[in-house]
MDAnalysis code that builds the backbone (N, CA, C; Angstrom):
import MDAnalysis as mda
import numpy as np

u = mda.Universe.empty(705, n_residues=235, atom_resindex=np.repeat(np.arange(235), 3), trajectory=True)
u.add_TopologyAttr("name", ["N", "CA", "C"] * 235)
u.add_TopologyAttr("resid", np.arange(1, 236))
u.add_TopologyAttr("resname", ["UNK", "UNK", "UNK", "UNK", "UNK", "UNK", "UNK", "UNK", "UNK", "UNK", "UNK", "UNK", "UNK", "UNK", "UNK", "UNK", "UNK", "UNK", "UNK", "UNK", "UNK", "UNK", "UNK", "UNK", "UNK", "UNK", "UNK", "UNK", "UNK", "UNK", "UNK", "UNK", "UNK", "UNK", "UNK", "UNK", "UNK", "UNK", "UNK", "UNK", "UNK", "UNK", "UNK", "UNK", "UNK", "UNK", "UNK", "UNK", "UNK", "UNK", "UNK", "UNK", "UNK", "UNK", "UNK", "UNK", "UNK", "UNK", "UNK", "UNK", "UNK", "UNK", "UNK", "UNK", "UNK", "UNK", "UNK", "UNK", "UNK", "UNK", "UNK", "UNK", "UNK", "UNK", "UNK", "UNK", "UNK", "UNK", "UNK", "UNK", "UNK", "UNK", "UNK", "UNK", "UNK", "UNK", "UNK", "UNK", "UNK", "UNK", "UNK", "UNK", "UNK", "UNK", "UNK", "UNK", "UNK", "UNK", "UNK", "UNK", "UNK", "UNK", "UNK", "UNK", "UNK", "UNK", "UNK", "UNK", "UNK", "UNK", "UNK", "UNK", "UNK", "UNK", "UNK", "UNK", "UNK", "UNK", "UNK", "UNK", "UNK", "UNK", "UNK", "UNK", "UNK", "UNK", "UNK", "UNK", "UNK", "UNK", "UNK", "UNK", "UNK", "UNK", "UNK", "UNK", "UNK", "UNK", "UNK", "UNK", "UNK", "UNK", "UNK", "UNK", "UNK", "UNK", "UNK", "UNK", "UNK", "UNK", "UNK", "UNK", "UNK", "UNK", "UNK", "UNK", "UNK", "UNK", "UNK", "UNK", "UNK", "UNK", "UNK", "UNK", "UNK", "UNK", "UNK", "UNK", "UNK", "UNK", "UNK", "UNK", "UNK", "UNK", "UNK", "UNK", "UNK", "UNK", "UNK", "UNK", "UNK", "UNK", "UNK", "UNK", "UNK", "UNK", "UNK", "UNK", "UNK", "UNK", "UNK", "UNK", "UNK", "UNK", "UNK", "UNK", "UNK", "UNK", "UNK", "UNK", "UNK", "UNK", "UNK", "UNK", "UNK", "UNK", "UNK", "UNK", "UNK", "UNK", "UNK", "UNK", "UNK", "UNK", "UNK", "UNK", "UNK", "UNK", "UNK", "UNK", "UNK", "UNK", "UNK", "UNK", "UNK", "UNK", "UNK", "UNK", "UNK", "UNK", "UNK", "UNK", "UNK", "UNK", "UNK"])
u.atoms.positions = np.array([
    [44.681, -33.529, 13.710],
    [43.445, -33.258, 12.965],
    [42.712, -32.065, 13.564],
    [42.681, -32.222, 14.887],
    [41.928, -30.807, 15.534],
    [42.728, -29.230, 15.510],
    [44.390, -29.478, 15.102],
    [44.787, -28.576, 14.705],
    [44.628, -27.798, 13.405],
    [44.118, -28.916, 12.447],
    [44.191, -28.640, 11.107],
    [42.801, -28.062, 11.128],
    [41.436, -28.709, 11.590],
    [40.351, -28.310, 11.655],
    [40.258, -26.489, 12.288],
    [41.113, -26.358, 13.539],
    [41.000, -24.740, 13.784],
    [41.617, -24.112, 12.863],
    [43.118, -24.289, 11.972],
    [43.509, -23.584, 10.866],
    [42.357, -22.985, 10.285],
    [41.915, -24.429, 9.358],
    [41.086, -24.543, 8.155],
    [40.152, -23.165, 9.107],
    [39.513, -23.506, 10.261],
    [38.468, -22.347, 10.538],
    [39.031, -21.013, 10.298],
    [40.009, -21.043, 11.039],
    [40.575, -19.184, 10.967],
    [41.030, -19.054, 9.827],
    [40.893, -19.874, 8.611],
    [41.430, -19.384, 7.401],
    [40.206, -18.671, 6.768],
    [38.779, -19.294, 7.523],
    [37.206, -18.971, 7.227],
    [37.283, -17.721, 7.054],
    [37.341, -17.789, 8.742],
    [36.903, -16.419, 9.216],
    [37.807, -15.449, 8.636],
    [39.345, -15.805, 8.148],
    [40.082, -14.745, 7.484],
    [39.926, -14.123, 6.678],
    [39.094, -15.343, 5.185],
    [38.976, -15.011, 3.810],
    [37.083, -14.187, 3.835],
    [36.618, -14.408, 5.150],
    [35.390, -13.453, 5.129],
    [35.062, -12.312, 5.277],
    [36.452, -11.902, 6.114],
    [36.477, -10.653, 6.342],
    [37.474, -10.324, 5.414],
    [38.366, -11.002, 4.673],
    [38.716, -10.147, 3.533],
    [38.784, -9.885, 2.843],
    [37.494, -10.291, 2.128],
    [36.318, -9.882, 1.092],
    [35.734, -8.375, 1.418],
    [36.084, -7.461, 0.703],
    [35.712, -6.115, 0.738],
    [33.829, -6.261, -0.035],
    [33.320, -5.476, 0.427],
    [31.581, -4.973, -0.547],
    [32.290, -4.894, -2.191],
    [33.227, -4.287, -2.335],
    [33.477, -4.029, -3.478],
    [33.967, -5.144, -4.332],
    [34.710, -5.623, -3.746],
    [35.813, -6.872, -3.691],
    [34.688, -8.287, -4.463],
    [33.170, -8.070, -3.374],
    [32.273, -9.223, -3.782],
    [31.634, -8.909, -4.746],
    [31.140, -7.700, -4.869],
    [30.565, -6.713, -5.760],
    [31.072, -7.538, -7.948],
    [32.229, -7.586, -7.452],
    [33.154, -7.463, -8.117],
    [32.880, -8.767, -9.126],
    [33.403, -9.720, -7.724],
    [33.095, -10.806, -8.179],
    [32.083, -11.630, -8.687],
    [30.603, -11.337, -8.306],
    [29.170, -11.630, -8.637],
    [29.196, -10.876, -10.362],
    [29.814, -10.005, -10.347],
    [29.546, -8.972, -11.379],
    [30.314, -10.186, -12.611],
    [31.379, -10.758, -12.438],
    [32.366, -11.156, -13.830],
    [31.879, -12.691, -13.011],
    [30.867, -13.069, -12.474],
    [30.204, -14.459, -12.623],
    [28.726, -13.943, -13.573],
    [28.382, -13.064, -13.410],
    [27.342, -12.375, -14.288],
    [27.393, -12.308, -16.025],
    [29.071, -11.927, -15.859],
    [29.606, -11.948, -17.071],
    [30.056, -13.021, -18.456],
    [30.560, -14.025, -17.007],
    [31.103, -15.296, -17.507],
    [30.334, -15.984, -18.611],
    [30.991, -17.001, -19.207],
    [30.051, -17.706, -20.373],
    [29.062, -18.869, -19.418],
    [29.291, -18.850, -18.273],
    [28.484, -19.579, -17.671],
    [26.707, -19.251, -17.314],
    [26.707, -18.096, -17.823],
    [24.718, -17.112, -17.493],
    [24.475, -16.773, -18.807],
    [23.465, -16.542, -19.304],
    [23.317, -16.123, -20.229],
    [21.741, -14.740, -19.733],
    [21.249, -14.215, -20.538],
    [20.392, -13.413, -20.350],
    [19.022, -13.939, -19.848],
    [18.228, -14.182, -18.790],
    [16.981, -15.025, -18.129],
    [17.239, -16.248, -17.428],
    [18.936, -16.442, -17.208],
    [19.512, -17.747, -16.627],
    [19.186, -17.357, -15.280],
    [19.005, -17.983, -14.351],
    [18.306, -17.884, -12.912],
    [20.349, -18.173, -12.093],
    [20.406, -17.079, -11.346],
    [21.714, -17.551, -10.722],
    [21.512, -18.441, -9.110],
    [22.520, -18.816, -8.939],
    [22.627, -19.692, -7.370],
    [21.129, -18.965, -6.422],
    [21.204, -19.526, -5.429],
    [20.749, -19.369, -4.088],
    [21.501, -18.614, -3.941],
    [20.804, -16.965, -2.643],
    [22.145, -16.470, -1.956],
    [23.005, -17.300, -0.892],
    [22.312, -18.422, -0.180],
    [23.274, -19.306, 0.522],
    [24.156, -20.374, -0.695],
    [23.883, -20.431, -1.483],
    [24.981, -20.957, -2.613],
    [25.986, -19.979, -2.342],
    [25.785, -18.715, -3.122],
    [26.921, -18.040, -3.631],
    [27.481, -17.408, -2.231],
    [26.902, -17.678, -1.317],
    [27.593, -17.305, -0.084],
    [28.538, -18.022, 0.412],
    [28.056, -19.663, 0.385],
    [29.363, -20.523, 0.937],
    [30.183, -20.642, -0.647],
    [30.101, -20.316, -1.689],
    [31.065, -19.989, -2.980],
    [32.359, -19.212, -2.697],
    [31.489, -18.154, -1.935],
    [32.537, -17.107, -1.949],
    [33.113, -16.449, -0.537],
    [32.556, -17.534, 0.608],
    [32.816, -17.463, 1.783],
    [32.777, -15.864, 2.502],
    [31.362, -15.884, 2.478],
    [30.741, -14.647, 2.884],
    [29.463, -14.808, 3.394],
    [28.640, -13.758, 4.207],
    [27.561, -13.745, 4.984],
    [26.629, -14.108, 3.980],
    [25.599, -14.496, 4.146],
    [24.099, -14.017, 2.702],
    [24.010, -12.329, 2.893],
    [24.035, -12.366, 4.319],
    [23.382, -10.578, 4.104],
    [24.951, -9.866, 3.540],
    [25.880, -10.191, 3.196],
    [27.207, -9.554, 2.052],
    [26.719, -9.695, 0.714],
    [25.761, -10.807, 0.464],
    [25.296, -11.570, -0.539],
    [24.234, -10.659, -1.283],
    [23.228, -10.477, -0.019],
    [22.106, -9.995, -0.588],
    [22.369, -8.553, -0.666],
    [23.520, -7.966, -0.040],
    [23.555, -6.291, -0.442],
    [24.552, -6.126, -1.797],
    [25.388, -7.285, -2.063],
    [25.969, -7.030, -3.244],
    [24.482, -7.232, -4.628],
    [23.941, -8.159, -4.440],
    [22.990, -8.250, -5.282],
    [21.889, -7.183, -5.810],
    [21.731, -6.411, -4.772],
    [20.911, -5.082, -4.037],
    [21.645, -4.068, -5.196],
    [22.979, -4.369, -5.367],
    [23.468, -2.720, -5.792],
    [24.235, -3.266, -7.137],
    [23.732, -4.809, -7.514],
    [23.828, -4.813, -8.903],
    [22.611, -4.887, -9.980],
    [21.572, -5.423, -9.079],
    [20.243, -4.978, -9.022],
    [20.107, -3.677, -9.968],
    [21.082, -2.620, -8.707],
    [20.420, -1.036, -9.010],
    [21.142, -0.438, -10.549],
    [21.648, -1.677, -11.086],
    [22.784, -1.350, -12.155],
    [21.947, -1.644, -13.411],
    [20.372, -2.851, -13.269],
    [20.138, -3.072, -14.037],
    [20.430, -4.308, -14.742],
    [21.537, -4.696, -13.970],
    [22.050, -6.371, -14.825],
    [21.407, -7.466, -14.312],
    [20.826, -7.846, -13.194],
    [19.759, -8.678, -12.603],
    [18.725, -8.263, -12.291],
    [17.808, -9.495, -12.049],
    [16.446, -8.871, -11.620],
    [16.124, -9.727, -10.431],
    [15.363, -9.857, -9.926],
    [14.709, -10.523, -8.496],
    [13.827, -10.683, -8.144],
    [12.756, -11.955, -8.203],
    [11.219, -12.210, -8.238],
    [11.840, -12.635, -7.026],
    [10.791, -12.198, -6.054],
    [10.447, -12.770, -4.709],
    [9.683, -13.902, -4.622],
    [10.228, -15.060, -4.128],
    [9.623, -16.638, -4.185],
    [9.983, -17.377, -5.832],
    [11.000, -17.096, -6.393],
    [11.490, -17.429, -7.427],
    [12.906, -17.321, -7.585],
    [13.518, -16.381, -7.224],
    [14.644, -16.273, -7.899],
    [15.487, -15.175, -8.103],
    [16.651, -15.165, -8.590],
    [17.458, -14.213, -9.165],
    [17.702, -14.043, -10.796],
    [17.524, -13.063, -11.724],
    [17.971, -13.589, -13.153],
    [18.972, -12.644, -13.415],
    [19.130, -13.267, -14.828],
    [20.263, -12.135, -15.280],
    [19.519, -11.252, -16.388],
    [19.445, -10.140, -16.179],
    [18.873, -9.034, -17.494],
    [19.355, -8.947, -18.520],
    [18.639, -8.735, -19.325],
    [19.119, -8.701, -21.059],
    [19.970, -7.432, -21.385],
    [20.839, -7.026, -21.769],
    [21.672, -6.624, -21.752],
    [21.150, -4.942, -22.249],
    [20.423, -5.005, -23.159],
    [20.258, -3.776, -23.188],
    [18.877, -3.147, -22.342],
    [18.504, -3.906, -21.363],
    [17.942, -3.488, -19.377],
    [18.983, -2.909, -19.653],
    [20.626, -3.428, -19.074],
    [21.521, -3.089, -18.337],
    [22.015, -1.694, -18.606],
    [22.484, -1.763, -20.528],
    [22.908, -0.903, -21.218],
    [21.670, 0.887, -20.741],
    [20.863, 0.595, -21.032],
    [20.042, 1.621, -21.217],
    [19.737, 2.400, -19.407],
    [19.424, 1.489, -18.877],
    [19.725, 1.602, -17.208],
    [20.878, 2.353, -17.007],
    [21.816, 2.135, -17.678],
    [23.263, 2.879, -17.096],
    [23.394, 3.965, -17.647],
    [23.194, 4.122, -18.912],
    [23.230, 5.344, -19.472],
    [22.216, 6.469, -19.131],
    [21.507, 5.812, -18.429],
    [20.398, 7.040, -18.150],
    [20.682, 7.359, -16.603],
    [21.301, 6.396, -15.474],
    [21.689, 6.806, -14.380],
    [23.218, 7.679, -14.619],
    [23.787, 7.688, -15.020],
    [24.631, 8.601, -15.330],
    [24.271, 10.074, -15.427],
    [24.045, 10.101, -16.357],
    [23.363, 11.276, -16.993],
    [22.844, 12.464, -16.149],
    [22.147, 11.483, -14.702],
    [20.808, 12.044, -14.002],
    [22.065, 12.857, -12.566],
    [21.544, 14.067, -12.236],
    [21.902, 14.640, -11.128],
    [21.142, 14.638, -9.993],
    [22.593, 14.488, -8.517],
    [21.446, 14.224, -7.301],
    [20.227, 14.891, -6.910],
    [20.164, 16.291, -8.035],
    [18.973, 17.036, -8.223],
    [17.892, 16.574, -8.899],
    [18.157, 16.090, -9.978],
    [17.321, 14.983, -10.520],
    [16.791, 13.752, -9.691],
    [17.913, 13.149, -9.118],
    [17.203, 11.783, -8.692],
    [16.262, 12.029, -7.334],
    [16.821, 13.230, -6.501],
    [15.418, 13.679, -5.644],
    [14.338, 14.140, -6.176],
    [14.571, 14.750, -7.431],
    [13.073, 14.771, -8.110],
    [12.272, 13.767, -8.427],
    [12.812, 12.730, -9.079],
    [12.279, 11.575, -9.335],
    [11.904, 10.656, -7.844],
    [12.640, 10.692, -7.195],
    [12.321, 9.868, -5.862],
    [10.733, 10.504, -5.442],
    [11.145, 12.029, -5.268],
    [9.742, 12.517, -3.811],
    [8.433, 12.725, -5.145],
    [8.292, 11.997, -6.653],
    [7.405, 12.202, -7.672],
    [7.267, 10.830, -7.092],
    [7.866, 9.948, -7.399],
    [7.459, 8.394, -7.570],
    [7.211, 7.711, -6.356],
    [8.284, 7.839, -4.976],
    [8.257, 7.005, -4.071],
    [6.890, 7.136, -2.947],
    [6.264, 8.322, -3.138],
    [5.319, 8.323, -2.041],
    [3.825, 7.910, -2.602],
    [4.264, 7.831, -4.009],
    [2.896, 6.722, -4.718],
    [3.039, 4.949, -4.588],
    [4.132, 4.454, -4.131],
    [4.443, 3.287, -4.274],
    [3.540, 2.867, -3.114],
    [3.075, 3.136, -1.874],
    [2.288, 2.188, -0.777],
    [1.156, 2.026, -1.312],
    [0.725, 2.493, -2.220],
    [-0.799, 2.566, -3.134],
    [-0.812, 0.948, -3.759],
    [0.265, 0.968, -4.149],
    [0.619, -0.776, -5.018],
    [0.973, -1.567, -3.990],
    [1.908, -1.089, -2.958],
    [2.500, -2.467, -2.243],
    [1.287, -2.815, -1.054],
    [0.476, -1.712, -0.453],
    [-1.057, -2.317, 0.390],
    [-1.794, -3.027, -0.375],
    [-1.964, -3.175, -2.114],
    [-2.718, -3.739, -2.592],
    [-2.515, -4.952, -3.221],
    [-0.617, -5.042, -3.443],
    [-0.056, -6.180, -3.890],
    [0.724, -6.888, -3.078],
    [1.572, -6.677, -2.263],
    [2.411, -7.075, -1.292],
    [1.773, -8.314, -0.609],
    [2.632, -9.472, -0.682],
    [2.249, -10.374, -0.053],
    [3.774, -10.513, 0.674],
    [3.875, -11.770, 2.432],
    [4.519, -12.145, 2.558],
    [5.885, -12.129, 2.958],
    [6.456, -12.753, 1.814],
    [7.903, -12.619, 1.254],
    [8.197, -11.238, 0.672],
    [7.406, -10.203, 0.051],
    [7.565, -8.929, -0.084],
    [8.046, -8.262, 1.093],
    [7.430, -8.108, 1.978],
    [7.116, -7.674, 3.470],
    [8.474, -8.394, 4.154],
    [9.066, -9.602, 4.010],
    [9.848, -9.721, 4.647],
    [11.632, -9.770, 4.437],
    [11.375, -9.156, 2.450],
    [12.259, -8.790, 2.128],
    [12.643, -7.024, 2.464],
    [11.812, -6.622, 2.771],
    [12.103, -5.210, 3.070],
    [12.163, -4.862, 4.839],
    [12.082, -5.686, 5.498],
    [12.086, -6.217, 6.597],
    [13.952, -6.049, 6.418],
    [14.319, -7.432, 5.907],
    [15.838, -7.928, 5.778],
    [16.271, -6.903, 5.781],
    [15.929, -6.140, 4.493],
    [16.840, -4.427, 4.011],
    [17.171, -3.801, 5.070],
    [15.807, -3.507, 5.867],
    [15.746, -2.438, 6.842],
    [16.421, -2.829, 8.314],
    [16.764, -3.859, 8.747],
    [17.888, -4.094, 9.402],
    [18.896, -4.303, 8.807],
    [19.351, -5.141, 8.065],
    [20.490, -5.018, 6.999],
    [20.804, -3.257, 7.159],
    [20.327, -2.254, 7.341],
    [20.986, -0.825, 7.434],
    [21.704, -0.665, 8.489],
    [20.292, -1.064, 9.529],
    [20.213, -0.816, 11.022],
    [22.161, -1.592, 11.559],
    [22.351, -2.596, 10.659],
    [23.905, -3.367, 11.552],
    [25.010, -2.851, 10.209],
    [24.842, -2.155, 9.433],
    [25.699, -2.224, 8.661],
    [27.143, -1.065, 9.397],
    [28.216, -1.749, 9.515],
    [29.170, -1.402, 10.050],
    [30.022, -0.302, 9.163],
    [29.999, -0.134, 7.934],
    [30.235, 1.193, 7.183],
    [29.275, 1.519, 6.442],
    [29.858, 3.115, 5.900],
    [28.875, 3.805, 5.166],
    [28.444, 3.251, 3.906],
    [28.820, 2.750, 3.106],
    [28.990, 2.300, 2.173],
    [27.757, 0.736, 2.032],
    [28.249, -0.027, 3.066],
    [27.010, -1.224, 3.553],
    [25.726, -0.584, 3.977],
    [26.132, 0.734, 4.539],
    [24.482, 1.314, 5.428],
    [23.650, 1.671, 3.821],
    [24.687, 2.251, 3.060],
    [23.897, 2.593, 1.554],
    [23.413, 2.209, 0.754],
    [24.409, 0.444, 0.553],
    [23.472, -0.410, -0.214],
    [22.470, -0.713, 0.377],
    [22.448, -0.792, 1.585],
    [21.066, -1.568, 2.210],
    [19.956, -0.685, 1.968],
    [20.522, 0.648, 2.904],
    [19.186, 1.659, 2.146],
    [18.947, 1.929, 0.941],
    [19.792, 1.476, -0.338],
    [19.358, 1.435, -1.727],
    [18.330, 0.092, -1.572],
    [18.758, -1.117, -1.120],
    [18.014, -2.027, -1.183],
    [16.432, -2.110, -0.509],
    [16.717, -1.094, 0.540],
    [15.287, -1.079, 1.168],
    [14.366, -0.705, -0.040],
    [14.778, 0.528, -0.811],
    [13.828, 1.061, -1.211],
    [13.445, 0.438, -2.634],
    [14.227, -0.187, -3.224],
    [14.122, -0.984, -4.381],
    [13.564, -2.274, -3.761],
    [13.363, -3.028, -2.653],
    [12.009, -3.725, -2.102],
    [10.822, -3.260, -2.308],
    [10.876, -2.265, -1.773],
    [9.259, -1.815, -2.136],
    [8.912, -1.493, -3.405],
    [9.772, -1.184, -3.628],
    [9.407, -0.853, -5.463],
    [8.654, -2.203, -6.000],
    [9.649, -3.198, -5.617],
    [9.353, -4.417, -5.550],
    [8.529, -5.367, -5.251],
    [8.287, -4.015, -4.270],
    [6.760, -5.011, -3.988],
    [5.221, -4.857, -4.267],
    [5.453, -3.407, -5.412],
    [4.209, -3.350, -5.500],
    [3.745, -4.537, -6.796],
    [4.163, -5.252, -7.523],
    [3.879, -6.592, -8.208],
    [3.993, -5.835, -9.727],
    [4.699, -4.655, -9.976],
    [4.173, -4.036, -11.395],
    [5.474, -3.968, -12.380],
    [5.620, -4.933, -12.928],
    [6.713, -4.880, -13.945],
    [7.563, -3.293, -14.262],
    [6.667, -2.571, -15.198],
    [6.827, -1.203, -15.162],
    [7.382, -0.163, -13.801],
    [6.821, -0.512, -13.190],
    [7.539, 0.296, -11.786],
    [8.541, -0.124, -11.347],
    [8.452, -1.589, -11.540],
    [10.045, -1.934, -10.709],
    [11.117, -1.407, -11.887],
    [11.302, -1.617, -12.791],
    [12.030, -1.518, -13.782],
    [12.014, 0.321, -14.143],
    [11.421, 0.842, -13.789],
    [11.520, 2.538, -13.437],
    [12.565, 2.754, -12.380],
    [12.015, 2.180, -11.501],
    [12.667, 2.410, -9.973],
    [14.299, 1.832, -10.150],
    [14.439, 0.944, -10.595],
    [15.774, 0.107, -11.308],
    [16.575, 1.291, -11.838],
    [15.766, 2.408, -12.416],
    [16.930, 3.487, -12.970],
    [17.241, 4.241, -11.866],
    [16.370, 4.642, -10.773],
    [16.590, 5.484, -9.944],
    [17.966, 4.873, -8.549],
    [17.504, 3.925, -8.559],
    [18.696, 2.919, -7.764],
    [19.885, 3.145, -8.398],
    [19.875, 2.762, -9.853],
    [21.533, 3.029, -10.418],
    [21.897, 4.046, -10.110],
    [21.333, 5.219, -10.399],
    [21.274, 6.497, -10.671],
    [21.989, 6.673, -9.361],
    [21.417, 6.475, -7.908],
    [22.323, 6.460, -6.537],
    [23.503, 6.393, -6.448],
    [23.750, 4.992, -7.384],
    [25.169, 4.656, -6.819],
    [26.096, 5.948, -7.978],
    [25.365, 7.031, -8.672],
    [26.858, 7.242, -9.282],
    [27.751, 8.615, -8.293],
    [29.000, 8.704, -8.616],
    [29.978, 8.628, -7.588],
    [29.426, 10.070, -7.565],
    [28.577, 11.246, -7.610],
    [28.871, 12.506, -7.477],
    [27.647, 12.444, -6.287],
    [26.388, 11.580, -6.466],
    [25.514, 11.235, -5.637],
    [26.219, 10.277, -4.155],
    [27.423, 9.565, -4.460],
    [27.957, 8.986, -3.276],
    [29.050, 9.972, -2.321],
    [29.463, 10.883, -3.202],
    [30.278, 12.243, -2.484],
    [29.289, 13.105, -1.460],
    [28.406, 13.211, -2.182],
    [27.760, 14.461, -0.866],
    [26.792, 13.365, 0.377],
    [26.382, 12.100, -0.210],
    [25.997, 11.485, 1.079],
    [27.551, 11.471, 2.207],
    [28.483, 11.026, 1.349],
    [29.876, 11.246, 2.529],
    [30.019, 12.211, 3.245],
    [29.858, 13.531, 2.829],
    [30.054, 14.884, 3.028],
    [28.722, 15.097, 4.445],
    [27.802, 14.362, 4.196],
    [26.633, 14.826, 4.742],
    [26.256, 13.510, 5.959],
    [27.148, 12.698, 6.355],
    [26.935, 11.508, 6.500],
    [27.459, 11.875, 8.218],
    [26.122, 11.917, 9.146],
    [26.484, 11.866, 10.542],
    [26.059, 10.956, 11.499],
    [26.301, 10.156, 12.233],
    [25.570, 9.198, 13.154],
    [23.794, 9.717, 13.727],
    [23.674, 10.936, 13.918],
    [22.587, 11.540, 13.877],
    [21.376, 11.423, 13.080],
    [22.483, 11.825, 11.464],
    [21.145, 11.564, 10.441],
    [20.930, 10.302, 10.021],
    [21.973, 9.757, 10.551],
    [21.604, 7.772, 10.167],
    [20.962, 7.374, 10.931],
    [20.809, 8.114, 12.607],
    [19.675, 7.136, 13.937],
    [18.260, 8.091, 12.904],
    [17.859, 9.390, 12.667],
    [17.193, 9.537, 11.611],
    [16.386, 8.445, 10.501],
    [17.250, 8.160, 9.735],
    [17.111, 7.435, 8.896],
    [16.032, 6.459, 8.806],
    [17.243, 5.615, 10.316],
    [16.662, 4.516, 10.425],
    [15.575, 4.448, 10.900],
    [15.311, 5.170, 11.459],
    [13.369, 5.484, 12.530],
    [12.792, 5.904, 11.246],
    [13.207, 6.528, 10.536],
    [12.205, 7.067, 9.632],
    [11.495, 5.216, 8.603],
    [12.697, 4.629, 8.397],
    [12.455, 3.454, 7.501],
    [11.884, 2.225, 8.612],
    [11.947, 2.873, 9.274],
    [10.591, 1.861, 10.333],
    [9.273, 1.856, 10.415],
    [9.263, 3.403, 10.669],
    [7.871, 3.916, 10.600],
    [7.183, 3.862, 8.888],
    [8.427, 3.851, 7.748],
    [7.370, 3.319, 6.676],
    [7.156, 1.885, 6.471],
    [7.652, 1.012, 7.036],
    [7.772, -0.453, 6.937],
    [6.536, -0.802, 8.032],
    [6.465, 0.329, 9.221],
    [5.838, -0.515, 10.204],
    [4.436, 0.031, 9.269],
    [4.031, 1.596, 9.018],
    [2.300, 1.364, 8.074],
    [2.445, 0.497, 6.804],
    [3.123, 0.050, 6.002],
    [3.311, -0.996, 4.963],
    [2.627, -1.950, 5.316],
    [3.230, -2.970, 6.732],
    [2.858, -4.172, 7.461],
    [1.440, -4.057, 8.134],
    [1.547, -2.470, 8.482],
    [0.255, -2.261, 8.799],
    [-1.189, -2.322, 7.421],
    [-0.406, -2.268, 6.417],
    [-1.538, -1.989, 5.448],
    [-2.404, -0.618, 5.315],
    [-1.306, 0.523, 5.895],
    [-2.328, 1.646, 6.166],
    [-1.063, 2.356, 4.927],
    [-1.819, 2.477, 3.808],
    [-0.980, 3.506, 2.557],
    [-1.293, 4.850, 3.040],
    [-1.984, 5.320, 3.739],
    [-1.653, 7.048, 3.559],
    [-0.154, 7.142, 4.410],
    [-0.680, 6.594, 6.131],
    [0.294, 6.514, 6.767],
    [1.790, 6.169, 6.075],
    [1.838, 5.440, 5.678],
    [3.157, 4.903, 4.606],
    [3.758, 6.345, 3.339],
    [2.827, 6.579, 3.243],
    [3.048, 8.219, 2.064],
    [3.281, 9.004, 2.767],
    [2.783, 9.244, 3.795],
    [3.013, 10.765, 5.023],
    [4.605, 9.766, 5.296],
    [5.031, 8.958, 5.985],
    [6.324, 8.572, 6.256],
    [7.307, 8.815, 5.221],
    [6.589, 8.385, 4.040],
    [7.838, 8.626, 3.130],
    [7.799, 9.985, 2.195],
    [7.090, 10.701, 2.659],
    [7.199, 12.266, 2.202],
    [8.136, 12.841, 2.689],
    [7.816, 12.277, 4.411],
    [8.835, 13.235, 5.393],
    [10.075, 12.771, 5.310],
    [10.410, 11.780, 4.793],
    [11.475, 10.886, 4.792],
    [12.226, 11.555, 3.761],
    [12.009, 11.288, 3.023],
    [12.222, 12.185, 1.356],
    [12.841, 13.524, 1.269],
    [11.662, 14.339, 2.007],
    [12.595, 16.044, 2.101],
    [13.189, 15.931, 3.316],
    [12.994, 15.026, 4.198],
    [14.424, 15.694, 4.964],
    [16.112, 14.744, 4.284],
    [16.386, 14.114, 3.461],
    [17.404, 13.257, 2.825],
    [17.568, 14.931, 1.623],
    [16.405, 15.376, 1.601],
    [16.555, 16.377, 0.129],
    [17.330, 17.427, 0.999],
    [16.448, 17.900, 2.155],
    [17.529, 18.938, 2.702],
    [18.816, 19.265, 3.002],
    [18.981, 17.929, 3.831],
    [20.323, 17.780, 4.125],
    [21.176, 17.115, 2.818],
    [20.964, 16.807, 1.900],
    [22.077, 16.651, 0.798],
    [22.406, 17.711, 0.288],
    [21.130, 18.590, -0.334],
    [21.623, 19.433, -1.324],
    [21.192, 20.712, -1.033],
    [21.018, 21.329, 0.435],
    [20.726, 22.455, 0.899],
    [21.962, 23.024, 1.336],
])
């Protein structure tokens, strides 16, 4: 029995690590699909679909993060996960497509350094400690690819947290818009251990005036944050 019990374990630990981001990605996506959700159906717990699919929550919560940014779910903090109505999804995609990494830095350094204005005035909590998660969720992510959803996810927290239907669901296009593959080529191209210890100080210092409740401080962080990601991509 104690032999069968260590199997059964290393079969755990086997099938966890050989679950690719994409691999889970994948799978959340055609449970999304299934006749089992329908459009406003609330899905699992991430510790549900984690022991489902024998994976971390934080595998959980970054696959969710970057289907999120697709438009097909949504995510109330202290409620839940849903599934979006299809033409969210439809219209979300077609417009992140479309958009160039010239575009989506336009839209980012227009929109993102107005967002501490909403989240000092709305942010409660569980807001604060979902963007918390994100922002280490970067800090351990062991490839580029995990460091990206997370930093997609950081910033679609705050979006998140300023409490405004309209903004989150703006910001929802700009997230898709990330993941498309001509915007994931030049972060590769541009992608050094340097500008990621960067990064990550930079998404501290806007998390730490957030927590602080000080919005200018939080706008000066994410200004500077902003053009230097603008420089080094597309300079």
């Amino acid at each position: 029995m104690k032999e069968m019990a260590t199997s059964l374990h290393t079969m755990t630990k086997a099938s966890r690590a050989a679950m690719s981001p994409a691999a889970l990605e994948d799978a959340l996506t055609a449970l999304i699909d299934s006749k089992e959700y329908g459009p406003g159906d609330r899905l699992p717990t991430e510790r549900a679909l984690a022991e489902r699919y024998g994976v971390t929550r934080g595998a959980i919560r970054a696959a969710l993060g970057r289907i999120e940014g697709r438009g097909r779910i949504v995510r109330i903090v202290g409620s839940g996960t849903y599934i979006a109505g299809p033409s969210t999804a439809i219209s979300s995609s077609n417009q992140a497509r479309d958009a160039s990494p010239q575009e989506i830095m336009e839209a980012r350094l227009l929109i993102e350094p107005q967002l501490p204005l909403l989240v000092v005035a709305h942010a409660n909590g569980a807001d604060l400690e979902e963007i918390r998660i994100a922002m280490e969720g970067a800090e351990k992510a062991k490839t580029l690819d995990d460091f990206e959803a997370w930093d997609g996810r950081f910033h679609q927290a705050i979006a998140n947290a300023t409490h405004n239907s309209l903004v989150i669901a703006i910001y929802q296009m700009v997230t898709a818009a990330r993941n498309i593959a001509e915007w994931g080529a030049l972060k590769r191209r541009n992608a050094t251990r340097e500008r990621r210890a960067e990064r990550e100080t930079e998404h501290k210092a806007i998390f730490e005036a957030l927590q602080s409740r000080d919005a200018a401080a939080a706008q000066q962080a994410f200004d500077l944050h902003l053009h230097k990601v603008k420089r080094n991509l597309l300079s």
